[in-house]
N, C-alpha and C positions, 0 to 999 in steps of 0.2 A: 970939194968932197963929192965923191960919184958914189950914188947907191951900188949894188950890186943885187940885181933881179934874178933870180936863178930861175930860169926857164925850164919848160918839160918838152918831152919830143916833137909835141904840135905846135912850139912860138909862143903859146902863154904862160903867164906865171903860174907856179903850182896855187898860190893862193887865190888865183880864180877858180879854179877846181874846188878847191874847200868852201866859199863862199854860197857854190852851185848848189853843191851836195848839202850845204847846211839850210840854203833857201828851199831845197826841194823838201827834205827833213820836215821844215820847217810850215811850210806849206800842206803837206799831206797829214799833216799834225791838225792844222786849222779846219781842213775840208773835213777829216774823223772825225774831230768835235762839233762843227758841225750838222755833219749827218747824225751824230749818236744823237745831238738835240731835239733834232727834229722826230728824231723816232721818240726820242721820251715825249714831246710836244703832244706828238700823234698820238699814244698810248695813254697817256691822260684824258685828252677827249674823248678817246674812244671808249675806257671806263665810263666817265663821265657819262656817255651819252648811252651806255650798257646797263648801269644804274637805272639811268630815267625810262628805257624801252621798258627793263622790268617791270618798274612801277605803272608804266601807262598799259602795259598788256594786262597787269592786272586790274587796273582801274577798268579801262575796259570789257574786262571778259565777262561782268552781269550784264551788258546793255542788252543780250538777245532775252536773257529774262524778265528786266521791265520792260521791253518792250510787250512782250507778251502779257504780262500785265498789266498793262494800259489798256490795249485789245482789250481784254478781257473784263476791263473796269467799262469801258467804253460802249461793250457788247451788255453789257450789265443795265447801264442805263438806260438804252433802247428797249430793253425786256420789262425793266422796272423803275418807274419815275417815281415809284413813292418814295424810294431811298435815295433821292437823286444825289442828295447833301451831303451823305454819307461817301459815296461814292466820290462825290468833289473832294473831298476830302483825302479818301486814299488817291486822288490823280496828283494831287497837291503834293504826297507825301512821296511820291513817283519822279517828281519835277526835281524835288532836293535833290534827287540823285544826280540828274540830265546837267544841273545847274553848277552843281558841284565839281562833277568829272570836267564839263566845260572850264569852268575857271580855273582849276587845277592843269586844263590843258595850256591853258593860256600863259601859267603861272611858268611852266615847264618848257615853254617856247623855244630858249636860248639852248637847250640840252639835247635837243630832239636833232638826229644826224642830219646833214645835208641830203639824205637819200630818198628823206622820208618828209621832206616839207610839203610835197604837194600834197603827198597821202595826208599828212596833217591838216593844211589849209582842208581839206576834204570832208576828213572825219569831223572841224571844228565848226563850218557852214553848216553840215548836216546835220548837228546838236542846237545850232542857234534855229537851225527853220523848226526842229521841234521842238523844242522849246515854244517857239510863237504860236505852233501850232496847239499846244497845249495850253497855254494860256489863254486865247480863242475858247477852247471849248471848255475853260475852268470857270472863262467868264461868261459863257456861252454868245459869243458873238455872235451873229446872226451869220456872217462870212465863215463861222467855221462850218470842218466839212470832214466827217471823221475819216470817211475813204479816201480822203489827199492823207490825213496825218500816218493810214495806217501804210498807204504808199512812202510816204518818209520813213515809216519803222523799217519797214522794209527794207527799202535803200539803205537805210543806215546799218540796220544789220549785217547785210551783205560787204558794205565798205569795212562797218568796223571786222569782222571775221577775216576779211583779207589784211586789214592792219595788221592785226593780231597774227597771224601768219605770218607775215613779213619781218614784224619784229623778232616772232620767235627767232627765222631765219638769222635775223643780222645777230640775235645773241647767241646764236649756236657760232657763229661763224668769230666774231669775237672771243668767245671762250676758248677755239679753236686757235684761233691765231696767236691770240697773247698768253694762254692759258689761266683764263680767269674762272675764279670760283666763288661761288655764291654761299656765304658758311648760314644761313638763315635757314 
C-alpha cells in the first residue's frame, strides 16, 4: 500500500505549510500572553508601590514642622531651665512622631519602588541618628550636643523635601501612565 503525499510547488507537503502557520499562530499567541502578563505584573506593583509613595509623602510632610519644634523646645531650654521637665516632656512627645514615621518606614520597605531605595536607606538613617540624637538630650547625656542634632534636622529636612518631591514626581508620572485615580 503507497501513501499518496500531494505536494505543492516547492517539494513539500501542503501539511507542512499548515503545521508552520499553526506553530507560528500558536506561538505569537504564547509571546501576547505573555507580554499582556507582564504588563498586568508591572501595573500591579506599580499601584502598589503608588499607594505606599502616597502614604510615605504624607507621612513625611510634618517632619519640617517638628523639626522646627524641637528647635524650638531645644531653644527653650537653653533660655529657661526652670521648666526643663516640662520641656523633656514635649521633646518626648516630638520623638513619637520620628519613632513612628521610622517604623512605619521600615514596615513599608517591600512597597517602596526600586528607584527610590537609596533615597529611602537615606531618609531612614537620617531618622535613626535623630532619634539618638534626641534621646542623648532627653536624657541629657553629657555627649549630646544640640548644634550636631540641629545640623541633622536640617539635613533631614533637606532629604526628606527632596523625597517628597520625587515621589510626588513618580506619582504624577504613574497616574499619567496607567491612569490612576485617587477617589480619597
Amino acid at each position: 500500500m503507497y501513501l499518496c503525499v500531494i505536494t505543492s510547488l516547492w517539494g513539500l507537503p501542503i501539511t507542512f505549510y499548515g503545521s508552520l502557520v499553526g506553530a507560528l499562530l500558536s506561538g505569537l499567541t504564547a509571546v501576547g500572553l505573555l507580554w499582556y502578563q507582564i504588563y498586568l505584573k508591572n501595573k500591579e506593583y506599580n499601584f502598589r508601590c503608588y499607594g505606599t509613595m502616597k502614604i510615605v509623602t504624607s507621612r513625611l510632610a510634618p517632619y519640617p514642622q517638628y523639626s522646627d519644634l524641637v528647635k524650638s523646645i531645644c531653644n527653650a531650654m537653653e533660655d529657661k531651665p526652670e521648666i526643663k521637665s516640662d520641656l523633656k516632656k514635649q521633646l518626648e512627645n516630638t520623638r513619637t512622631y520620628f519613632e513612628n514615621t521610622l517604623k512605619f518606614l521600615e514596615d513599608e520597605r517591600a512597597n517602596i519602588p526600586y528607584d527610590f531605595i537609596s533615597r529611602y536607606y537615606t531618609v531612614t538613617n537620617t531618622l535613626e541618628h535623630v532619634l539618638e540624637g534626641l534621646k542623648r538630650l532627653i536624657n541629657e547625656d553629657p555627649s549630646s550636643n544640640f548644634q550636631s542634632l540641629e545640623k541633622l534636622l536640617n539635613h533631614g529636612v533637606d532629604i526628606n523635601n527632596r523625597f517628597i518631591k520625587n515621589g510626588t514626581d513618580y506619582i504624577k508620572i504613574i497616574e499619567k501612565k496607567y491612569k490612576a485615580r485617587d477617589f480619597y
